[in-house]
C-alpha positions in Angstrom: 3.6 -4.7 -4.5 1.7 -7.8 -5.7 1.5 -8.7 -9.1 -2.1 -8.3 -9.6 -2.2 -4.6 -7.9 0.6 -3.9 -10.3 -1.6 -4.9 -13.1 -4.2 -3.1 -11.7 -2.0 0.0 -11.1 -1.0 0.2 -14.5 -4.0 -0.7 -16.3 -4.9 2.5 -17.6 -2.0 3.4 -18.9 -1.4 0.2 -21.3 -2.2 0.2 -25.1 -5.0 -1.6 -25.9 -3.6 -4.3 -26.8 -2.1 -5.2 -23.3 -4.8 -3.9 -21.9 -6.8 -7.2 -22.4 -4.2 -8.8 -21.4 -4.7 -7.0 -18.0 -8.5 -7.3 -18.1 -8.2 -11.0 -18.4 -5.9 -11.8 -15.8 -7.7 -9.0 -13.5 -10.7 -11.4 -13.7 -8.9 -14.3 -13.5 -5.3 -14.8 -12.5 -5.2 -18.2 -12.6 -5.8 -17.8 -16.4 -1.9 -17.5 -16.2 -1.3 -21.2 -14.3 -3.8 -23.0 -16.6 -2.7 -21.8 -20.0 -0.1 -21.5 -22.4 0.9 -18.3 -23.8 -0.2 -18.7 -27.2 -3.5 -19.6 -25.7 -4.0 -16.9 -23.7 -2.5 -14.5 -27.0 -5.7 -15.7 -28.4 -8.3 -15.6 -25.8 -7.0 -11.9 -25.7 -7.2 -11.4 -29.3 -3.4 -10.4 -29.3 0.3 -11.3 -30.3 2.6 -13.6 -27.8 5.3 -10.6 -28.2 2.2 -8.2 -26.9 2.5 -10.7 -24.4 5.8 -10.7 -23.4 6.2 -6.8 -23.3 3.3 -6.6 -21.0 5.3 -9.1 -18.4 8.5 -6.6 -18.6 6.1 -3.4 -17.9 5.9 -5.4 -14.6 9.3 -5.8 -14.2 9.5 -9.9 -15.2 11.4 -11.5 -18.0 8.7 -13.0 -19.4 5.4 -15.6 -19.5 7.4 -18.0 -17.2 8.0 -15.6 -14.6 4.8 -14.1 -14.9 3.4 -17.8 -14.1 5.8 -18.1 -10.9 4.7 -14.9 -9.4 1.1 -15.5 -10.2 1.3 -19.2 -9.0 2.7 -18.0 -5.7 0.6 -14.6 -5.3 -2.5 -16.7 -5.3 -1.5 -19.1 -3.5 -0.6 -17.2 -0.6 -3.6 -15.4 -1.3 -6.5 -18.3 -1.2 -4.4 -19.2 2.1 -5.4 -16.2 4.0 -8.5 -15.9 2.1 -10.1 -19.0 2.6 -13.4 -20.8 0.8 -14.3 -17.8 -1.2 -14.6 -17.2 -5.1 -11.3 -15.6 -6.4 -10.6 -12.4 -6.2 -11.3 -11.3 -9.5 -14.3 -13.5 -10.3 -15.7 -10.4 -7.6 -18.8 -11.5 -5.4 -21.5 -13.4 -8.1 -25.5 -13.3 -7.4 -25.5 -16.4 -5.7 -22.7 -15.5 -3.2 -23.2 -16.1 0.2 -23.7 -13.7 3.1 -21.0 -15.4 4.7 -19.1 -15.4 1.4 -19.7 -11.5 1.1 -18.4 -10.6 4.1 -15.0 -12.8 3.9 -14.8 -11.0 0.6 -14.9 -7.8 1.8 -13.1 -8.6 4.6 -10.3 -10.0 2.7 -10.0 -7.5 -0.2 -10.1 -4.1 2.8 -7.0 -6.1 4.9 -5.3 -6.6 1.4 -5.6 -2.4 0.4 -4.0 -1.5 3.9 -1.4 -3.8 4.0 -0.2 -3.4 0.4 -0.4 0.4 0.9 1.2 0.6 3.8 4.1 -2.0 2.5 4.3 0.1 -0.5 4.2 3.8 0.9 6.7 6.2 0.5 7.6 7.0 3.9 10.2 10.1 2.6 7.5 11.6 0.3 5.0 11.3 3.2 7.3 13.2 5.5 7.9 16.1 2.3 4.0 15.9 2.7 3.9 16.7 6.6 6.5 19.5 6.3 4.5 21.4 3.8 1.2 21.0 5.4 2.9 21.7 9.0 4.0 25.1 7.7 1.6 25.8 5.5 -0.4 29.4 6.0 -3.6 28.1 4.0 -4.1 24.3 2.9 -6.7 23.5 -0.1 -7.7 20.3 -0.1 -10.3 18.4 -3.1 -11.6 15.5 -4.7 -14.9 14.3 -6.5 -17.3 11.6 -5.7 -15.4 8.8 -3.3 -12.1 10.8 -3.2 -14.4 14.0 -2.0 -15.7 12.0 1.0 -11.5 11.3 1.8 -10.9 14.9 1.0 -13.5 16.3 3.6 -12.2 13.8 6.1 -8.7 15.6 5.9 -10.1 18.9 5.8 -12.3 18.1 9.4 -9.1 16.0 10.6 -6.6 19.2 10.1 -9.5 21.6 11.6 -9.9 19.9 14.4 -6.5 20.8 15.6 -6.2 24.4 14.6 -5.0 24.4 11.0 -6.6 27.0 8.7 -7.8 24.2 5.9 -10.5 23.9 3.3 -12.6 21.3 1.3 -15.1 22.2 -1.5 -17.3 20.0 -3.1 -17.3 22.0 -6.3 -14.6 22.4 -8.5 -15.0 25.8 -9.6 -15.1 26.8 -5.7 -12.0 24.5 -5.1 -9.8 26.5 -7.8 -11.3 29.6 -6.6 -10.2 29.3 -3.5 -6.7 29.2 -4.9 -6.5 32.7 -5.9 -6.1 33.3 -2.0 -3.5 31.1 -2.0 0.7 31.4 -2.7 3.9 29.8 -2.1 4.0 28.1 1.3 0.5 26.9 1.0 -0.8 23.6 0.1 -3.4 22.5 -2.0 -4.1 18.4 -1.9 -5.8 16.4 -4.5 -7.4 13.2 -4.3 -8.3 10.6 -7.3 -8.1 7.0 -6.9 -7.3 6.6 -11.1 -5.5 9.7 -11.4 -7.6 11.1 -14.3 -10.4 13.4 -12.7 -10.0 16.5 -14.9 -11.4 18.4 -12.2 -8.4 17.2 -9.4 -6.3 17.6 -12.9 -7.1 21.4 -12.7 -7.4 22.1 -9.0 -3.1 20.6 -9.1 -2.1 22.4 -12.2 -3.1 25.7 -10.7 -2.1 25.4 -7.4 1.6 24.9 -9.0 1.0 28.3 -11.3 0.4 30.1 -8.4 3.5 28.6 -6.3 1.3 26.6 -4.0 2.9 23.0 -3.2 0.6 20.6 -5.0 0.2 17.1 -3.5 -1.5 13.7 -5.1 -3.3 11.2 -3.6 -4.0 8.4 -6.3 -2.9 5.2 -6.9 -1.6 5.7 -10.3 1.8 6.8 -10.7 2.2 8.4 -14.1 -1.3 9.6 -14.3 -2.3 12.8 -15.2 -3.2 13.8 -11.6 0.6 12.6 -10.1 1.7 14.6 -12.9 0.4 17.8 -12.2 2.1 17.4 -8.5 4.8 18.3 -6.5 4.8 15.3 -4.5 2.6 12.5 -4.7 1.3 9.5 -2.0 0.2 6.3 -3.8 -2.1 3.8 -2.3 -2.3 0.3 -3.5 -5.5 -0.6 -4.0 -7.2 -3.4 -6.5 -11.2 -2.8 -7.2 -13.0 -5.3 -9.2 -16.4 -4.2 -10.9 -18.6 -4.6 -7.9 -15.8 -2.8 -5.6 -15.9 0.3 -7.8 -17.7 2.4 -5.7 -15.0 3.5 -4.0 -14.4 1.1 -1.2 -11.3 -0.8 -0.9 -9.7 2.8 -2.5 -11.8 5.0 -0.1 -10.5 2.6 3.0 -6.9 3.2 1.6 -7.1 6.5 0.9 -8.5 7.1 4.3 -5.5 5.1 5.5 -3.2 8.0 4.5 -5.0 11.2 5.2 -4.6 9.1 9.1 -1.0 9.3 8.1 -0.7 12.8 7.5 -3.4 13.8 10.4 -1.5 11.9 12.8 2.2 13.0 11.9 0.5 16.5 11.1 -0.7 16.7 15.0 2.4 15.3 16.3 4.9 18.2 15.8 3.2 20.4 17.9 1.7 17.7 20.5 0.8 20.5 23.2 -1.5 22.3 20.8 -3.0 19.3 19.2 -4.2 18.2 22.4 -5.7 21.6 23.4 -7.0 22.1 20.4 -8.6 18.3 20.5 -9.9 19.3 24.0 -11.6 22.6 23.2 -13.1 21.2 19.6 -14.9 18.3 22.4 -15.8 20.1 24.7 -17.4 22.9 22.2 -20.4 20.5 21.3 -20.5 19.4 25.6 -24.1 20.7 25.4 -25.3 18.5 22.6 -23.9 15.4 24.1 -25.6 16.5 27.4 -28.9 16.5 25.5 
């Protein structure tokens, strides 16, 4: 995983302290190559040492390290990138339409290929198992992450498995009292605090139901309340918050799961593929 996503990642779950630190090289990584690290300790109105532990929650040494990563992260990064603002100065008024689409461009290649480079293959295939034998399968999210949740739902349908998606939390939860062990209830949230995913999770597991994440926090409060949880890797800068390079990657793995889901009973997939088509022939005739 790249050094910034790692940042990114863990961001939420820093004291607020190294939490600017985070802030400040989100917006600006090459912060890092240009100063010192008693200058940046003051531009984030902290300690070096505050400095120091934040490199070794990303695994590094220290500053110097930090610097080397950085250095070659973005390089590699403006390489494939091209003539485009950094990444974390995010698109500015004056950007270009050409500039805008690079951006996006760039930023949706970087979420799949990081999330796929970084996916737990073994906890996807816990994920498949349970779903593939699962009776009932309850699946939720809010806002952005409800769009990804509905996807899964209509993917799973589609092919003959008895699945659900709710927009409201109360239904979602609900829905749960019709549920037990052997069934599956799947959460999504991109930060891994929505209370309401929290909730949905935690009672799944008090009823026996398998409880599986999607976020791309590990440690939150949402991979906590789970059985088994599927990260994505995703970083979104202010203007990327409404769920896009995290809805693309999130989207990414319920293809994961729909795909290996289908695959262990090919011959019914495909009927079931070729009766859900042909069921709306008369609207496409029309």
């Amino acid at each position: 995983m790249s050094i910034q996503s790692q940042i990114q990642a863990k961001r939420d779950t820093l004291a607020p302290s190294m939490r600017r630190v985070a802030d400040a090289i989100l917006a600006d990584p090459r912060l890092v190559l240009e100063e010192t690290i008693s200058e940046l300790a003051r531009k984030c109105s902290t300690s070096e040492t505050t400095i120091v532990r934040f490199c070794r929650t990303l695994g590094l040494a220290g500053y110097v390290q930090l610097r080397i990563a950085l250095a070659t992260e973005v390089g590699r990064e403006g390489a494939r990138r091209g003539p485009v603002a950094a990444y974390g100065s995010d698109i500015s008024a004056g950007s270009t339409l050409e500039e805008v689409v690079a951006s996006i461009g760039f930023t949706e290649n970087l979420c799949i290929e990081e999330t796929i480079n970084n996916l737990d293959v073994a906890e996807l295939g816990r994920v498949v198992d349970a779903i593939d034998s699962a009776a009932r399968i309850s699946v939720y999210g809010v806002s952005g992450s409800g769009w990804s949740a509905a996807d899964l739902h209509r993917k799973l349908f589609r092919i003959g498995r008895v699945a659900y998606s709710f927009p409201d939390g109360h239904d979602a939860v609900t829905s749960l009292g019709l549920m037990g062990a052997g069934d599956v209830a799947v959460g999504f949230s991109h930060r891994g605090t929505t209370a309401e995913v929290v909730r949905f999770l935690e009672s799944a597991r008090e009823r026996g139901v398998t409880a599986v994440a999607i976020t791309n926090v590990a440690g939150s409060p949402v991979a906590r309340a789970a059985d088994l949880v599927l990260r994505t890797t995703v970083r979104e800068s202010p203007l990327r918050s409404g769920s896009m390079a995290s809805r693309t990657a999130q989207l990414l793995i319920v293809d994961c799961i729909f795909v290996a889901v289908a695959q262990r009973r090919m011959a019914e997939t495909v009927d079931a593929l070729r009766d859900t088509h042909d069921a709306v022939a008369l609207f496409r005739d029309n």
